[in-house]
C-alpha positions in Angstrom: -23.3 -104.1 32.0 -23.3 -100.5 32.2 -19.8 -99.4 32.5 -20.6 -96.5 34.6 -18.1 -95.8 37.3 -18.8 -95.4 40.9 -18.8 -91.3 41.0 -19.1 -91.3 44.6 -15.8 -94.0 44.9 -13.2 -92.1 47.6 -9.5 -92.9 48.6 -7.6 -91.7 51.3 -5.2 -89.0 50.5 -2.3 -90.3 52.1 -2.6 -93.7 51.1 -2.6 -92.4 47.7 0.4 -90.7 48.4 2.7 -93.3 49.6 1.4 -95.6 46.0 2.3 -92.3 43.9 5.6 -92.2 45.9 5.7 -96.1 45.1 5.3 -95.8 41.6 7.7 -92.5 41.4 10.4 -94.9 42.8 9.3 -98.1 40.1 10.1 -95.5 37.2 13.0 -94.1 38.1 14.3 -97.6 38.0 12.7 -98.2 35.1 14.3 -95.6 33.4 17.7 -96.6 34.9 17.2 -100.5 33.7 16.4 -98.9 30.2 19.2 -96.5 29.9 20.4 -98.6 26.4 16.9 -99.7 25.4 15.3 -97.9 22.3 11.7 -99.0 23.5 9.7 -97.4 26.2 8.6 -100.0 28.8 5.0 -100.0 29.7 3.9 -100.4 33.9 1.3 -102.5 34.7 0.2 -102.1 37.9 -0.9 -105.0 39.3 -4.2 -104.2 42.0 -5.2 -108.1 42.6 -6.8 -108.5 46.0 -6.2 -104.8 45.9 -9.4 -102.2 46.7 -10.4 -100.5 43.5 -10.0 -97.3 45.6 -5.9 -97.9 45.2 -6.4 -98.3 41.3 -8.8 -95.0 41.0 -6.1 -92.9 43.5 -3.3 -93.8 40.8 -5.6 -93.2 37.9 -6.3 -89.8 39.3 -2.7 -89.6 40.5 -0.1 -87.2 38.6 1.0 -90.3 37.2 -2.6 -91.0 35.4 -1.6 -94.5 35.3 -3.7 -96.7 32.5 -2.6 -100.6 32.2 -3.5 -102.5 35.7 -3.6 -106.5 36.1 -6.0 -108.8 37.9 -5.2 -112.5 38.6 -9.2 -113.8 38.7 -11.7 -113.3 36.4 -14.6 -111.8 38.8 -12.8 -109.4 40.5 -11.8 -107.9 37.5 -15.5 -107.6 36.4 -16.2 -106.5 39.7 -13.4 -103.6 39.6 -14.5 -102.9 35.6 -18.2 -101.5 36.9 -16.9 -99.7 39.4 -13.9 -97.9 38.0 -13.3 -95.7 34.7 -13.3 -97.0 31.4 -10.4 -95.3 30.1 -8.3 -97.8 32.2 -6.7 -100.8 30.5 -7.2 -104.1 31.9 -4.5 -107.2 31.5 -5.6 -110.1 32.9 -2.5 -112.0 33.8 -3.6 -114.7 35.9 -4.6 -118.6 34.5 -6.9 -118.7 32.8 -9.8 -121.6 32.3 -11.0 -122.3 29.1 -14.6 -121.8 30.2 -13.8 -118.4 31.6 -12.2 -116.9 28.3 -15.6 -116.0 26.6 -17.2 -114.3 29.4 -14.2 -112.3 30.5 -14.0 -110.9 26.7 -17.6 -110.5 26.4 -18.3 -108.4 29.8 -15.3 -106.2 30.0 -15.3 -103.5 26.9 -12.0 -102.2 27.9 -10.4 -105.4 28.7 -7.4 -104.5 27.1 -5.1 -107.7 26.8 -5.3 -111.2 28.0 -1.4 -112.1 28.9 -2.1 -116.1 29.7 -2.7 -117.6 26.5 -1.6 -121.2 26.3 -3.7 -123.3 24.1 -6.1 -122.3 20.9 -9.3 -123.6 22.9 -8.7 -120.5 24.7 -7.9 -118.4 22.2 -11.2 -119.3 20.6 -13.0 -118.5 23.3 -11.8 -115.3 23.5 -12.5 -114.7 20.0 -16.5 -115.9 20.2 -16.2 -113.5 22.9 -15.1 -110.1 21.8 -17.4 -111.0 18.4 -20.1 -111.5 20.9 -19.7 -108.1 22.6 -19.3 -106.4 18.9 -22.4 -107.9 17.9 -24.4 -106.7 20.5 -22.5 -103.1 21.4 -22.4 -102.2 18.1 -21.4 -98.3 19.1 -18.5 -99.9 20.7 -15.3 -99.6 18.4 -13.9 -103.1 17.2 -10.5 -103.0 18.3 -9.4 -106.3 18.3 -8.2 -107.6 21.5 -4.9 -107.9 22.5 -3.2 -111.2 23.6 0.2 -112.4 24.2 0.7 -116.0 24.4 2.7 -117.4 27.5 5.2 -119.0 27.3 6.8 -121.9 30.2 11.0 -120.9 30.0 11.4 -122.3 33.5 10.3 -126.0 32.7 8.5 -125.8 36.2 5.3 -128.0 36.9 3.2 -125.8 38.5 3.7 -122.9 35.9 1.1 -122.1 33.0 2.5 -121.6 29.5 3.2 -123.8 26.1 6.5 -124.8 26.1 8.8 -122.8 23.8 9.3 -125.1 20.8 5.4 -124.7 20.5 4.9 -121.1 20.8 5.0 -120.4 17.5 2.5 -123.2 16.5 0.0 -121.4 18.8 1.1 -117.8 17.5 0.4 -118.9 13.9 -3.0 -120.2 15.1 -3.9 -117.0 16.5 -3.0 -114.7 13.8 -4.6 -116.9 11.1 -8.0 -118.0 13.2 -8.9 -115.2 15.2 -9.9 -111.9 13.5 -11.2 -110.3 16.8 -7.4 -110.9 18.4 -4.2 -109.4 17.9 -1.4 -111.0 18.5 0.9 -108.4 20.4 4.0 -110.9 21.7 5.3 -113.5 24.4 4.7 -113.3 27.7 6.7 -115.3 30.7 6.8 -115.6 34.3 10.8 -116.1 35.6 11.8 -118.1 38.0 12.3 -116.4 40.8 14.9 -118.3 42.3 17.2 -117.6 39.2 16.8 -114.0 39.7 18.0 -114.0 43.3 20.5 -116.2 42.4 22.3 -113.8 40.1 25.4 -112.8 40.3 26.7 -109.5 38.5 26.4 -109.3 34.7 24.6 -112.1 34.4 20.9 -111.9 33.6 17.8 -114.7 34.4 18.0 -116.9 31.5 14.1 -117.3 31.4 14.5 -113.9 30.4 16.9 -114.4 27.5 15.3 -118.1 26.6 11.8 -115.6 25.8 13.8 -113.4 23.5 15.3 -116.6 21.9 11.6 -117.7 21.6 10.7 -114.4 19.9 13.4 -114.2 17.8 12.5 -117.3 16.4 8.8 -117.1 15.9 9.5 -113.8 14.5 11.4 -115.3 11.4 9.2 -118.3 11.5 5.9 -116.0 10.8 7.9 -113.2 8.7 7.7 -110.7 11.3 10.1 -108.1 12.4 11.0 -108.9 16.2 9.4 -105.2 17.2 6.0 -106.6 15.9 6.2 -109.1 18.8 6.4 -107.8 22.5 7.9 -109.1 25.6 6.2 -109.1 28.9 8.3 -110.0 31.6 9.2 -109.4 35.2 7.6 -108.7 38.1 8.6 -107.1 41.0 11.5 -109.1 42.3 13.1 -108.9 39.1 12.0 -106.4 36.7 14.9 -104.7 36.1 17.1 -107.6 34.6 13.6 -108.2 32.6 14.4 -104.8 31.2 17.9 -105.3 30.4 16.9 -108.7 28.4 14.6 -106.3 26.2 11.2 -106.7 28.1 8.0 -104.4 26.6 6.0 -104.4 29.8 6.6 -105.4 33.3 4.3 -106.3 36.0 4.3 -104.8 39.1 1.9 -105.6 41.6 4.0 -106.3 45.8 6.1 -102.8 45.1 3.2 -100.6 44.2 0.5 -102.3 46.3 2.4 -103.7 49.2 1.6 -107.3 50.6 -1.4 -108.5 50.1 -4.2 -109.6 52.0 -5.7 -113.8 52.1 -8.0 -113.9 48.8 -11.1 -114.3 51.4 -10.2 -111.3 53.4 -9.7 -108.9 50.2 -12.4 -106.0 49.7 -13.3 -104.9 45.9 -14.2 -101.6 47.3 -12.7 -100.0 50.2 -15.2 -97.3 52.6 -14.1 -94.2 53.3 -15.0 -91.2 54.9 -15.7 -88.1 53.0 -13.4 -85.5 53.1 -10.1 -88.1 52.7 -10.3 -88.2 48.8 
């Protein structure tokens, strides 16, 4: 792959208004949630089934936004060729084991992987990112981020380990894969619990992944900053905050609704004159 952006890539100026506006609005929030946190919280902007146009107006935006996600493994690659490579890629969605090594080997600035549930993945990433080393070797070897995720909710349909064995899995990562870092837990609340709160309280999937932190923290001899927390979404980022979330993922609020998975565009036209 080349990793040479699409020069000639336009987005219409008010569009990229209102998502600047969008974002404006997310961090004030933000900033509100985390008025008695001593960590900054990092955005992710979540552009899945989103045009990479939207992600290059709020790269280019005042904003100069870095860290977006992507739920499937193409259309990140897709986005990754067409878009700059100072922008940080999560990918957030599940993940299938056979997908892990190409996704680390063809996206250099793939940033962090945020669905880890099982070593077989983890090693895939890892024979990946060696793979890409080997064969870039200008590229800088910065290992690659991961955070293992983690199943607080107990639902079926959810990915994750379940929280007595995150730490088995963290362990195996640190120890096993020289090409990964581990850089904390990751969940995905229930939603339901977040609508259903009532003031003062907080979602306890929220405060069941700090538990799970905690504890792998002592387990491994780490100090609990050493391990992030990714969690929260749109509906509920703010009590995610409160509960001492790292990095939230925002992808409805930014982005608005999304369109059906066969009607989304990787790459919007538009006429000259609107960037």
């Amino acid at each position: 792959m080349s990793g040479k952006e699409d020069t000639e890539m336009r987005f219409d100026s008010q569009r990229a208004k209102q998502l600047s506006d969008n974002v404006s609005a997310i961090l004030q929030r933000v900033q509100a949630a985390s008025k008695h946190s001593s960590h900054p919280v990092r955005l992710v902007a979540v552009s899945k089934l989103k045009p990479a146009n939207d992600v290059l107006a709020l790269h280019q935006s005042s904003h100069s936004l870095l860290h977006f996600g992507e739920n499937y493994q193409q259309e990140l690659l897709q986005k990754s060729l067409l878009l700059p490579r100072e922008i940080r890629w999560h990918f957030i969605g599940a993940l299938q084991t056979n997908k892990c090594r190409p996704l680390a080997e063809q996206v250099p600035n793939l940033w962090c992987v945020e669905s880890i549930d099982t070593a077989k993945k983890a090693d895939q990433l890892e024979k990946g990112r060696s793979n890409l080393f080997e064969s870039s070797p200008e590229l800088e070897r910065s290992p690659l981020r991961v955070f293992v995720q983690v199943n607080t909710s107990g639902e079926e349909e959810k990915s994750g380990v379940e929280p007595g064995e995150a730490g088995a899995l963290c362990s195996y990562i640190r120890d096993h894969c020289p090409n990964l870092t581990l850089q904390g837990l990751m969940t995905i609340g229930a939603i339901a619990r977040s609508k259903g709160l009532t003031e003062g309280m907080e979602n306890e999937d929220f405060l069941k992944l700090t538990e799970v932190r905690d504890t792998v923290a002592k387990d491994l001899k780490l100090e609990q900053e050493d391990l992030e927390l990714s969690m929260g979404m749109s509906e509920d980022f703010e009590s995610a905050i409160r509960c001492g979330s790292n990095e939230i993922r925002v992808g409805s609020t930014i982005f608005g609704e999304r369109p059906p998975k066969k009607d989304a565009q990787i790459k919007e036209s538009v006429e000259d004159g609107q960037k």
